[in-house]
MIDOSE-1310 file (N, C-alpha, C; in nm, 2 decimals, decimal comma, always signed):
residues 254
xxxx	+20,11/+10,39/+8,98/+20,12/+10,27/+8,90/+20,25/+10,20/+8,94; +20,37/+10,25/+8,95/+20,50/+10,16/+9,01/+20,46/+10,16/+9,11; +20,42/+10,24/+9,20/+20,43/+10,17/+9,38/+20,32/+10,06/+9,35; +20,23/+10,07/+9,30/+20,15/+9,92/+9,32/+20,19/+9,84/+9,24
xxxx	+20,29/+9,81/+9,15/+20,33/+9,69/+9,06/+20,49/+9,67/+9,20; +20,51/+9,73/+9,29/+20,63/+9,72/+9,31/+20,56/+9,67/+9,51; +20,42/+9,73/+9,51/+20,36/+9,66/+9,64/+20,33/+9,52/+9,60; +20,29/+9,47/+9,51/+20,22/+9,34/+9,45/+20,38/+9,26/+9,47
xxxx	+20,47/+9,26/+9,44/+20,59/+9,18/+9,41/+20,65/+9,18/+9,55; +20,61/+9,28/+9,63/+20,71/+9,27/+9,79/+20,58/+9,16/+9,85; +20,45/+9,19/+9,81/+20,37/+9,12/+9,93/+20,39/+9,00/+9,82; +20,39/+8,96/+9,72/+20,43/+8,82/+9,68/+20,51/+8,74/+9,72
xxxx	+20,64/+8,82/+9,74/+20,77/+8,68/+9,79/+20,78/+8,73/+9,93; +20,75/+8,83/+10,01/+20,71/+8,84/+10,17/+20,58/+8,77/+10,24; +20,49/+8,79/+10,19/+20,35/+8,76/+10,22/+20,28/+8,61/+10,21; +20,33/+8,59/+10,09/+20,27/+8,48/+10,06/+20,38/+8,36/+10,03
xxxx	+20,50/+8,37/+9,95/+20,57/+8,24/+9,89/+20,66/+8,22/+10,02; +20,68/+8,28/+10,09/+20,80/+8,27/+10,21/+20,68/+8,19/+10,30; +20,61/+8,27/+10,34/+20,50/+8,17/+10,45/+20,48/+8,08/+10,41; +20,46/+8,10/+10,29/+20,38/+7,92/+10,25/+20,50/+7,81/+10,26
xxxx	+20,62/+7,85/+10,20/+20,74/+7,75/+10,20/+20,77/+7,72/+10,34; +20,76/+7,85/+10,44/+20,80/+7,82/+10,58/+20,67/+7,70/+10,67; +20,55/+7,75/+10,63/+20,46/+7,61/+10,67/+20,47/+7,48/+10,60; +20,51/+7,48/+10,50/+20,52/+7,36/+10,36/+20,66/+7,26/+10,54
xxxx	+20,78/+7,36/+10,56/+20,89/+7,31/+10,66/+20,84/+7,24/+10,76; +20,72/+7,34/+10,82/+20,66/+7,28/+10,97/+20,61/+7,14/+10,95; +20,50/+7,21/+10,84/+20,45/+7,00/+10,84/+20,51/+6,94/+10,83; +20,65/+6,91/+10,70/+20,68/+6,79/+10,66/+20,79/+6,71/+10,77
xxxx	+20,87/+6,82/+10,83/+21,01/+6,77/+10,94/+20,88/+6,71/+11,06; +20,98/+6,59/+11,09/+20,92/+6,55/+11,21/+21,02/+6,52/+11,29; +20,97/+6,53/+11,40/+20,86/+6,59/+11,48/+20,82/+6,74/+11,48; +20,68/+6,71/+11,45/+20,60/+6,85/+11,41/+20,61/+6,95/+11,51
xxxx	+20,68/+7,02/+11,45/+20,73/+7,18/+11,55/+20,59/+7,26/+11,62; +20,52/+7,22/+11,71/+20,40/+7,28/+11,76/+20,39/+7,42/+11,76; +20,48/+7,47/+11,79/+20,53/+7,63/+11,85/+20,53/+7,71/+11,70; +20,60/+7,62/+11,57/+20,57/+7,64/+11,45/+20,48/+7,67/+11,32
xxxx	+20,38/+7,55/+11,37/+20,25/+7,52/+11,36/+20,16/+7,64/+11,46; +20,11/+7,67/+11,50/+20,07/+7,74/+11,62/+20,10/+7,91/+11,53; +20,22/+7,94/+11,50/+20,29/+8,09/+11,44/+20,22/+8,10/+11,35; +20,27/+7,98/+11,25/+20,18/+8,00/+11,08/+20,06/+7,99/+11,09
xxxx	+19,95/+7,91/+11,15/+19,82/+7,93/+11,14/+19,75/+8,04/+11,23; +19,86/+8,13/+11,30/+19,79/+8,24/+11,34/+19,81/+8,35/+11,23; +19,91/+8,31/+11,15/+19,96/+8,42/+11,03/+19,88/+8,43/+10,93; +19,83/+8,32/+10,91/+19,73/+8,26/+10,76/+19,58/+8,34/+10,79
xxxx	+19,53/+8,29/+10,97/+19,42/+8,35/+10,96/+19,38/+8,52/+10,97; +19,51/+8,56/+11,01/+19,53/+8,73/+11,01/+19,53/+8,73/+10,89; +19,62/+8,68/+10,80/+19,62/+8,72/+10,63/+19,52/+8,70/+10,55; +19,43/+8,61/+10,59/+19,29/+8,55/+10,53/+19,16/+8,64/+10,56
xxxx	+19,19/+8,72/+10,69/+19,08/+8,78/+10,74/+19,12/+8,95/+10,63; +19,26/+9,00/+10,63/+19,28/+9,11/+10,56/+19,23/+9,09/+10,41; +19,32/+8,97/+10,34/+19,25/+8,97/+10,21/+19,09/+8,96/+10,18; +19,02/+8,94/+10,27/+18,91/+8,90/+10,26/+18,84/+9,05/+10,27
xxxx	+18,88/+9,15/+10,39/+18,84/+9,28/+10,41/+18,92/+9,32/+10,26; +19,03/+9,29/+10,20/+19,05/+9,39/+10,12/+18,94/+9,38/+9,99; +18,96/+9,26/+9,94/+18,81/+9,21/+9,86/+18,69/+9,26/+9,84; +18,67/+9,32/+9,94/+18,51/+9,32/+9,96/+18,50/+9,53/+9,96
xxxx	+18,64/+9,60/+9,97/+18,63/+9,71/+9,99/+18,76/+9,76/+9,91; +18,79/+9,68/+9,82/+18,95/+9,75/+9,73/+18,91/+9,88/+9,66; +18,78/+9,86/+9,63/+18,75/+9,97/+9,53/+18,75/+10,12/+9,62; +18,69/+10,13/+9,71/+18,72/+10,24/+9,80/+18,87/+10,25/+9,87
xxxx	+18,93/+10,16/+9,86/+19,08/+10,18/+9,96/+19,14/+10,21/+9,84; +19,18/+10,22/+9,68/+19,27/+10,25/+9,59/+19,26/+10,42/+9,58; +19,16/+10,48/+9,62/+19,13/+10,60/+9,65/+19,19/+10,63/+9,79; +19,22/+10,61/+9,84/+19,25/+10,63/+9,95/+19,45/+10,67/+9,97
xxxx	+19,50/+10,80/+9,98/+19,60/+10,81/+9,96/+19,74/+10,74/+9,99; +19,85/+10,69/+9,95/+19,98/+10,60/+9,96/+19,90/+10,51/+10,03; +19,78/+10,39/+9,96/+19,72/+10,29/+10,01/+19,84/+10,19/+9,99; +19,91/+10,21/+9,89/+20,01/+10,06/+9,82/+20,13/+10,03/+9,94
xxxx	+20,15/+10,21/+9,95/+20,27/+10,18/+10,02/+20,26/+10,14/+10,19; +20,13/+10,22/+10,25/+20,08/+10,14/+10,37/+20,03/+9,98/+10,37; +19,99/+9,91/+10,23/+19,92/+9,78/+10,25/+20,06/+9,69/+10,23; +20,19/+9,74/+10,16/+20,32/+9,66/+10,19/+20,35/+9,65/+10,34
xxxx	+20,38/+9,77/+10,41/+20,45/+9,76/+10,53/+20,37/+9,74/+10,60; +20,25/+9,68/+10,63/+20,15/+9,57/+10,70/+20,19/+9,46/+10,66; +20,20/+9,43/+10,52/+20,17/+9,28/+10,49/+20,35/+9,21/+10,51; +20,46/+9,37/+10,53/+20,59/+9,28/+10,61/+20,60/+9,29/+10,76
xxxx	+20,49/+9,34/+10,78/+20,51/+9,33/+10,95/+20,45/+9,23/+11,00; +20,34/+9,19/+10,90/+20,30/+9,03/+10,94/+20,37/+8,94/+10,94; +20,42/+8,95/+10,82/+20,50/+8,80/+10,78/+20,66/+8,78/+10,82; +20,74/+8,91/+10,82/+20,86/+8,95/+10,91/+20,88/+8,88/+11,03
xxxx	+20,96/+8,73/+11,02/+21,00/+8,68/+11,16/+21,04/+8,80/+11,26; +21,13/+8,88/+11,22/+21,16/+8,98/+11,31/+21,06/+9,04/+11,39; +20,95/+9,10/+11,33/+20,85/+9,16/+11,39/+20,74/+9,04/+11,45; +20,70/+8,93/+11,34/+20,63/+8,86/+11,42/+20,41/+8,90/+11,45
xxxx	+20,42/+9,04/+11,33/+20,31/+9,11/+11,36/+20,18/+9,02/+11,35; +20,16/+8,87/+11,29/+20,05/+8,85/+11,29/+20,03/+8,78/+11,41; +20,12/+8,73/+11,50/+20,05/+8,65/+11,63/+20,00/+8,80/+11,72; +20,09/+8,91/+11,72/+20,04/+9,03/+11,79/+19,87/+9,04/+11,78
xxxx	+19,86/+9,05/+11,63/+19,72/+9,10/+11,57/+19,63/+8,98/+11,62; +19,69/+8,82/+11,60/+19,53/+8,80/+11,60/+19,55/+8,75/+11,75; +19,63/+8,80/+11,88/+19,60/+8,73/+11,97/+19,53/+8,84/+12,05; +19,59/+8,98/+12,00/+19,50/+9,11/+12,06/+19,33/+9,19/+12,01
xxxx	+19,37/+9,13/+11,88/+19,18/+9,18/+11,81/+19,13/+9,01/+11,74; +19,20/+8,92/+11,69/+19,11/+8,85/+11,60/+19,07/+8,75/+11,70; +19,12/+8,68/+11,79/+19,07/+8,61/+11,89/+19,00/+8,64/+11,94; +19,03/+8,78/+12,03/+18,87/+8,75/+12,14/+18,78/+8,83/+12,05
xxxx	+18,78/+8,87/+11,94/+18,61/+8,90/+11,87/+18,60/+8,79/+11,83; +18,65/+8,68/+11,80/+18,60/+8,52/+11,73/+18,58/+8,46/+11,86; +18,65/+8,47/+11,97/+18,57/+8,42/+12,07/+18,44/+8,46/+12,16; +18,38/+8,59/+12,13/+18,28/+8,66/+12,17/+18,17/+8,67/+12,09
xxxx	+18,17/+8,61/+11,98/+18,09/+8,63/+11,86/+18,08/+8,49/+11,75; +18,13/+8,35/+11,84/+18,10/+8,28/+11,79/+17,95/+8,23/+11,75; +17,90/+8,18/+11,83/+17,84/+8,17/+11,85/+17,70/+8,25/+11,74; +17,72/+8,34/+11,71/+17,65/+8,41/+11,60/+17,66/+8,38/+11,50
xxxx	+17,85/+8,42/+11,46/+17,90/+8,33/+11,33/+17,85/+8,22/+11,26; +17,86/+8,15/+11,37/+17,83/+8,00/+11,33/+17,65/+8,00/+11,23; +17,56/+8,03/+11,36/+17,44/+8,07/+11,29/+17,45/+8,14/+11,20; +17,45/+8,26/+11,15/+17,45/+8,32/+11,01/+17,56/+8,22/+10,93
xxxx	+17,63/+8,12/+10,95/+17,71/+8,06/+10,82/+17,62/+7,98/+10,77; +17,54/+7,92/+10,91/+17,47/+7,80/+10,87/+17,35/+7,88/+10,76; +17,26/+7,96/+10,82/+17,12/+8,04/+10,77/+17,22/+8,10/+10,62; +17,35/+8,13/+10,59/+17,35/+8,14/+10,49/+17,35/+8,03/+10,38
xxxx	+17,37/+7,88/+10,43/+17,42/+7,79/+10,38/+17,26/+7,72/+10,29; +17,17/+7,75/+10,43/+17,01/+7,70/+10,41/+16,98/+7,78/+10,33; +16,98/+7,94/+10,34/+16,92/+8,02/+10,23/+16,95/+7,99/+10,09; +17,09/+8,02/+10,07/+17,16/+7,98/+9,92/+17,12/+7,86/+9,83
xxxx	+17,13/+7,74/+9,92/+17,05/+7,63/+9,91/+16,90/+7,65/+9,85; +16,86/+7,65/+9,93/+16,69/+7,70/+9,93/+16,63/+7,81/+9,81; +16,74/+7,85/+9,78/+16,71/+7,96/+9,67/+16,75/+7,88/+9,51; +16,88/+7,81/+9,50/+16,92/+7,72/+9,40/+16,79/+7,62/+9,37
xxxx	+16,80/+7,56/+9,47/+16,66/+7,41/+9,47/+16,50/+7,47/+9,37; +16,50/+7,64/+9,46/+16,36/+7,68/+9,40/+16,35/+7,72/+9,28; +16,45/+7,80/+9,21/+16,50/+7,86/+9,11/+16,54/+7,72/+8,99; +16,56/+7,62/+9,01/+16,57/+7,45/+8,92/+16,41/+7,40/+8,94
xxxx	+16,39/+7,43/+9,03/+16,22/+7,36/+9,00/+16,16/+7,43/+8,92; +16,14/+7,59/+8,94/+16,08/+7,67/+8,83/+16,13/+7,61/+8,65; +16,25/+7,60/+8,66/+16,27/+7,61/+8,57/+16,29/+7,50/+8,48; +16,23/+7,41/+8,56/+16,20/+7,22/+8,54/+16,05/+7,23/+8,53
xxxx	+15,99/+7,30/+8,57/+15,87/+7,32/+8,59/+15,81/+7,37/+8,44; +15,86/+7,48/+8,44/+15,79/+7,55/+8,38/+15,87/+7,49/+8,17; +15,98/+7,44/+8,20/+16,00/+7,32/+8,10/+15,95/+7,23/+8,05; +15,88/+7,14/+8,17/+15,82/+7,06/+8,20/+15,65/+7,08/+8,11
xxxx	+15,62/+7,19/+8,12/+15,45/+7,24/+8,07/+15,52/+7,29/+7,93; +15,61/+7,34/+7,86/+15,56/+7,40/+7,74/+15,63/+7,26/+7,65; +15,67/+7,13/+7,71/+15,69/+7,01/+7,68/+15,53/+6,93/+7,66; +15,48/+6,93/+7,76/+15,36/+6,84/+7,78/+15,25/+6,91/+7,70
xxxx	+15,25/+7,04/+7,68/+15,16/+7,13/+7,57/+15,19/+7,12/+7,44; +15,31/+7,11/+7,41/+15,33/+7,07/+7,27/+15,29/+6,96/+7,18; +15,36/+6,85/+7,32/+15,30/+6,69/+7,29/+15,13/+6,67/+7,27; +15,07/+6,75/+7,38/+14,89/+6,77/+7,40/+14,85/+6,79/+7,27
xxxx	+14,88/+6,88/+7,16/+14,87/+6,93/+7,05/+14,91/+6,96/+6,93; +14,95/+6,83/+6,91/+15,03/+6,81/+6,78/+14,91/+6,86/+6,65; +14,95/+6,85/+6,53/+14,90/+6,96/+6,41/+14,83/+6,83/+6,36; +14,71/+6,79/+6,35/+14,59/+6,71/+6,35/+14,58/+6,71/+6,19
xxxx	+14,60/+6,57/+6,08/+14,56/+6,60/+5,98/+14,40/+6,58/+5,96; +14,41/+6,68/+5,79/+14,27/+6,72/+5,75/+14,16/+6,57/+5,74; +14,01/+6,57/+5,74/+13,99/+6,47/+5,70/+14,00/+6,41/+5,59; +13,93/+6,24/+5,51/+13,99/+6,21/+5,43/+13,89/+6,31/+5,33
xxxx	+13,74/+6,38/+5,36/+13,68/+6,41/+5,26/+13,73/+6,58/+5,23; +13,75/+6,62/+5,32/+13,79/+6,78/+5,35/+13,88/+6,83/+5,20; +13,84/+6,92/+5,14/+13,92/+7,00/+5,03/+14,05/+7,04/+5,08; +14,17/+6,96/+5,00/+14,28/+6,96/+5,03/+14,32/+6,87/+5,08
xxxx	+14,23/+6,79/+5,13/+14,29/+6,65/+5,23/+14,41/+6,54/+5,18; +14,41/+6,55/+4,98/+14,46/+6,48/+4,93/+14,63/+6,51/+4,92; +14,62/+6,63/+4,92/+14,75/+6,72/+4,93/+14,82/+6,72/+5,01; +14,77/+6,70/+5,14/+14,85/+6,74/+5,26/+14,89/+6,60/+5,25
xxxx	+14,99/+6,50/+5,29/+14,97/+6,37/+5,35/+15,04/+6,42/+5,46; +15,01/+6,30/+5,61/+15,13/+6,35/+5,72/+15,23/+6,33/+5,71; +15,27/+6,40/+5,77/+15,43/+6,43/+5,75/+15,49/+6,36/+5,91; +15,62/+6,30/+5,80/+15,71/+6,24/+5,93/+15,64/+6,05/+5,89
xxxx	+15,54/+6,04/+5,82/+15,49/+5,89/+5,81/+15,60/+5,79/+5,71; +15,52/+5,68/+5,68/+15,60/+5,58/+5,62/+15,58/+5,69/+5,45; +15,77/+5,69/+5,38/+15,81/+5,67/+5,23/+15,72/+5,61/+5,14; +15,67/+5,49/+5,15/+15,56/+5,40/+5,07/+15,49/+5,46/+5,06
xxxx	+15,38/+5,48/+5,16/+15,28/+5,54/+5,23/+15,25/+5,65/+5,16; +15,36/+5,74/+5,14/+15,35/+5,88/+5,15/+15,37/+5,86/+4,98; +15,42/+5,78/+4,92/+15,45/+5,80/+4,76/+15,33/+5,72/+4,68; +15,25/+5,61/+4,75/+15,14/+5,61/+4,73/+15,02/+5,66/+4,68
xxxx	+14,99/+5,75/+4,83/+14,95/+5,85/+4,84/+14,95/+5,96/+4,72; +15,08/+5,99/+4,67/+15,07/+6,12/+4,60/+15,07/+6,04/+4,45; +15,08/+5,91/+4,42/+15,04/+5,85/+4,28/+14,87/+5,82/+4,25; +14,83/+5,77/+4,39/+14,65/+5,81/+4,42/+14,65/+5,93/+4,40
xxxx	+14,65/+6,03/+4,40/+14,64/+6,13/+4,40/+14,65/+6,23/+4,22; +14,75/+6,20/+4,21/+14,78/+6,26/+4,13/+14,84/+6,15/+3,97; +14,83/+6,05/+3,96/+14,89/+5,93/+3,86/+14,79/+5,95/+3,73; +14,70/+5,94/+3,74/+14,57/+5,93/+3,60/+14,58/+6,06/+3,61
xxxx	+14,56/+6,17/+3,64/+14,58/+6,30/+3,58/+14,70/+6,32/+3,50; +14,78/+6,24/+3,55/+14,95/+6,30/+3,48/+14,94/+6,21/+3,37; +14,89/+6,06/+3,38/+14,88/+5,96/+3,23/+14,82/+6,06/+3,12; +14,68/+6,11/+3,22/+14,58/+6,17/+3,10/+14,70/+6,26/+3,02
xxxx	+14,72/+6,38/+3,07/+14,82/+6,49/+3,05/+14,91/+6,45/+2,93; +14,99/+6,36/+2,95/+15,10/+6,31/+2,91/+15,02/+6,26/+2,73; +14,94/+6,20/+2,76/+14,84/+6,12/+2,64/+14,78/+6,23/+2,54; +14,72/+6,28/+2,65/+14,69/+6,41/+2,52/+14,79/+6,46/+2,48
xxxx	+14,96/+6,49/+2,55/+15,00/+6,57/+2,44/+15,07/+6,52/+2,37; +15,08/+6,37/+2,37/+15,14/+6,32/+2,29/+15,02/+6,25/+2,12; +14,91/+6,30/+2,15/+14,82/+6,23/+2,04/+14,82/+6,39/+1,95; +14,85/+6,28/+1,83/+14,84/+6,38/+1,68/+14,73/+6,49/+1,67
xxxx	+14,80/+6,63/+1,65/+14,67/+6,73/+1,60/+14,62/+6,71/+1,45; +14,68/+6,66/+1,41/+14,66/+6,70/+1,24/+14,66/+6,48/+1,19; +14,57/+6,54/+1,08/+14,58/+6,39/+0,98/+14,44/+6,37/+0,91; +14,43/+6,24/+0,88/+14,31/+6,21/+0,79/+14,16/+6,15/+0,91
xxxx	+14,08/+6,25/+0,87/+13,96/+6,21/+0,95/+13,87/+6,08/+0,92; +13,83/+6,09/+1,02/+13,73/+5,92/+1,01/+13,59/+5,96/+0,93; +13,55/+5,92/+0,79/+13,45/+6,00/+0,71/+13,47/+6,05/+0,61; +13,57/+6,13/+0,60/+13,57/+6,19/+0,48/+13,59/+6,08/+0,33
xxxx	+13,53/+6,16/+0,25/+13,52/+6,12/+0,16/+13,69/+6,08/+0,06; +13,67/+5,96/-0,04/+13,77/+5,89/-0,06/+13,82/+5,99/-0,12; +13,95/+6,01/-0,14/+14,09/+6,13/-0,23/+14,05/+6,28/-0,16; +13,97/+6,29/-0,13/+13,89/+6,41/-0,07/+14,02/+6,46/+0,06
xxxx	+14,10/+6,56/-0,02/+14,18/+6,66/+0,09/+14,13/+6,71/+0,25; +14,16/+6,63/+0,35/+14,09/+6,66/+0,48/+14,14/+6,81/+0,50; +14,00/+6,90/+0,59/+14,01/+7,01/+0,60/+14,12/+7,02/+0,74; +14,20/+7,09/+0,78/+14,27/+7,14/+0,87/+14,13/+7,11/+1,01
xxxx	+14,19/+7,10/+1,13/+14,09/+7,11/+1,21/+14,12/+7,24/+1,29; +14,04/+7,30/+1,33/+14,03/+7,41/+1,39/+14,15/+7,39/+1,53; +14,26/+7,50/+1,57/+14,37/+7,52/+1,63/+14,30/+7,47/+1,78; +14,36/+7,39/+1,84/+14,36/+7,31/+1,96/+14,44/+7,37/+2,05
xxxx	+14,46/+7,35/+2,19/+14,51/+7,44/+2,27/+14,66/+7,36/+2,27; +14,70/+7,23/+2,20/+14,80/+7,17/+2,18/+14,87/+7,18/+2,03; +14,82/+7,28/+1,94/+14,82/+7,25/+1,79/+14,98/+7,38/+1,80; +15,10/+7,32/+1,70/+15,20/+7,38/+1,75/+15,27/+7,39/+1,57
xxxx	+15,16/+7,41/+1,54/+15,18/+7,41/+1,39/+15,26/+7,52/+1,28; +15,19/+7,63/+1,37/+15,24/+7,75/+1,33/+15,36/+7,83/+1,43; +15,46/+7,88/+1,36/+15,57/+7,92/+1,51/+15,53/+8,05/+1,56; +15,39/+8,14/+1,50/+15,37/+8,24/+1,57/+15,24/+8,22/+1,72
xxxx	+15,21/+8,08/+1,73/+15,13/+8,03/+1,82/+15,19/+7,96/+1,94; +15,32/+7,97/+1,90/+15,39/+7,85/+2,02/+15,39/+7,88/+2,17; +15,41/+8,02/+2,17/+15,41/+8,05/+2,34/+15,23/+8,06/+2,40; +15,18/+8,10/+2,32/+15,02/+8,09/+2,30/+15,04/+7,92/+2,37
xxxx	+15,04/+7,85/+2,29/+15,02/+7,72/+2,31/+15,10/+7,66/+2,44; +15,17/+7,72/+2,48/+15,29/+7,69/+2,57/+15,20/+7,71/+2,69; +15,16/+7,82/+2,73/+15,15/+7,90/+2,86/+15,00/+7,80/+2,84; +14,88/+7,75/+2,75/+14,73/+7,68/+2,72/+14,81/+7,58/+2,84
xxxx	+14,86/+7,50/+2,75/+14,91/+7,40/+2,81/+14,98/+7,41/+2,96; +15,07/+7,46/+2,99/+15,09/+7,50/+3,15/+14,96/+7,54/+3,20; +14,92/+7,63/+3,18/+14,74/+7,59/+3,25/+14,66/+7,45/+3,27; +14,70/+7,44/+3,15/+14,60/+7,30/+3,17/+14,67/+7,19/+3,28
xxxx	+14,78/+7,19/+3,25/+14,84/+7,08/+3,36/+14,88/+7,14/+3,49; +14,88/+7,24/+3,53/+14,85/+7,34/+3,68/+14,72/+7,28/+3,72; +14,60/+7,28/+3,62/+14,45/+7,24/+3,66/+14,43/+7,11/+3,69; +14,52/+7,07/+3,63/+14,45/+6,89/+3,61/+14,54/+6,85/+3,74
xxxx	+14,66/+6,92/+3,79/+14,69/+6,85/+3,92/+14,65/+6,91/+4,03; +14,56/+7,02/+4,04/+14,51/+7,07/+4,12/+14,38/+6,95/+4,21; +14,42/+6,96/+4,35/+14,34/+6,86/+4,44/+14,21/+6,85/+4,36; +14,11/+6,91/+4,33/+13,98/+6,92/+4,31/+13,96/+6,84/+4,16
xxxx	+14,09/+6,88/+4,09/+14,05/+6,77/+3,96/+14,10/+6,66/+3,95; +14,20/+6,58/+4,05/+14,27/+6,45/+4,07/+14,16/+6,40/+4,17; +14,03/+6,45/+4,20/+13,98/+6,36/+4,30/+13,86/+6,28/+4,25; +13,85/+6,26/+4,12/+13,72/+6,21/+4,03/+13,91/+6,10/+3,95
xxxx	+13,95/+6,12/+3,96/+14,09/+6,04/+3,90/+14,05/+5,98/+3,79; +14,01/+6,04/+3,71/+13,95/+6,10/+3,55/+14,06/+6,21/+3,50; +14,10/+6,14/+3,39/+14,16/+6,21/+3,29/+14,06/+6,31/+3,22; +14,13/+6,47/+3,19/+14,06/+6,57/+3,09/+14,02/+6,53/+3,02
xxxx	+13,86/+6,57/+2,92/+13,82/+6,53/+2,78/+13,97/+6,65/+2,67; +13,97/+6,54/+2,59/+14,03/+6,62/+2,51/+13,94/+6,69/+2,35; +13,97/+6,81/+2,33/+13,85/+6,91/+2,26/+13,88/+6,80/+2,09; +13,73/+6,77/+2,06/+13,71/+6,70/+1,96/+13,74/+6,79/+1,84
xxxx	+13,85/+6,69/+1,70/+13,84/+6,76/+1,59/+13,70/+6,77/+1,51; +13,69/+6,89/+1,43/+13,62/+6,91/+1,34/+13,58/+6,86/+1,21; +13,47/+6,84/+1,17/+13,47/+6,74/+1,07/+13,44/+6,83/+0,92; +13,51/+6,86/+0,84/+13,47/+6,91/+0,74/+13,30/+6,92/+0,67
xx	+13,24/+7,02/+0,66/+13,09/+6,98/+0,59/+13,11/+6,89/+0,45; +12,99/+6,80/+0,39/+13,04/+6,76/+0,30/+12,97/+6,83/+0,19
């Protein structure tokens, strides 16, 4: 663990911030130092070809014994004016295998450039594609309302249509059943019948599913009535848009 926090900090200000400040020199003084130019870009591509091999194989080289302390004393023998090690390296191995094996290079960069390509492009079509159909199927088949005579038809309205339309609709539908409703329960159970005879005490009329007369009938009468107006808004009896008969009082015998 120190030798590689203590390899990382020598190849940081040897390796990399020194060369780069020393090329940062070459370009900017003019007249551009050729001989200069020429050093650092043989340093860069030695150092670019190592980091690249280390990249691709670190995992196996950290296993590999005093890797930290051998991958510092390369990366100062590169960069070390004194030693000078990257023009050594790349004018003895990196040149003439890049000059002998161009020609390949080049092709496989290109065939990788086509493939990668070629594989992105196919991989966006599929998936534009196949976008494209569960879009056009959805639209194909939207949820078709019921007809106007079909059971239930009156209930459903479509959805997503005109506010008016749709509030309409549900007063057609449902308005004279709710008047009816409302009418009966507001009309009297009890009083004087049509007939009876003059001073003659009218008889009680027999308990109505609205008669709320007695307080041991009231949930009795409660739950009648929620039935009845569950029924009367139900599609099948809003479609005659006829109010319920309401149950006729009883007429006393005379």
């Amino acid at each position: 663990m120190l030798m590689s926090m203590l390899s990382h900090v020598l190849s940081a200000w040897f390796a990399f911030l020194l060369p780069s400040y020393a090329t940062w020199k070459a370009l900017a003084h003019r007249p551009i130092s050729e001989p200069d130019l020429e050093r650092w870009g043989m340093y860069w591509a030695v150092v670019g070809a190592f980091v690249a091999f280390e990249y691709v194989s670190g995992w196996l080289l950290d296993w590999v014994p005093f890797y930290w302390e051998a991958r510092t004393v390369f990366l100062l023998f590169l960069a070390l004016p004194q030693t000078q090690g990257s023009t050594w390296v790349y004018m003895t191995y990196l040149q003439p295998f890049l000059v002998k094996n161009q020609a390949d290079i080049d092709a496989g960069i290109s065939a990788a450039q086509t493939n990668v390509l070629t594989f992105v492009q196919s991989r966006i079509q599929v998936f534009w594609q196949t976008f494209w159909d569960l879009a056009t199927k959805a639209s194909a088949n939207p949820n078709q309302p019921r007809a106007p005579g079909a059971p239930g038809a009156a209930a459903q309205p479509a959805s997503g249509g005109n506010p008016v339309e749709l509030a309409r609709s549900l007063w057609s539908s449902y308005g004279s059943s709710l008047i009816g409703a409302f009418a009966q329960a507001a009309k009297p159970a009890t009083g004087a019948q049509p007939g009876a005879p003059n001073g003659a005490v009218p008889a009680r009329p027999a308990a109505s599913p609205y008669d709320v007369g007695s307080s041991s009938s009231v949930n009795v009468n409660q739950n009648a009535f929620s039935a009845e107006m569950v029924n009367n808004f139900s599609p099948a009896a809003s479609s005659t848009h006829l109010a319920p008969g309401f149950p006729e009082p009883q007429v006393p015998a005379a």
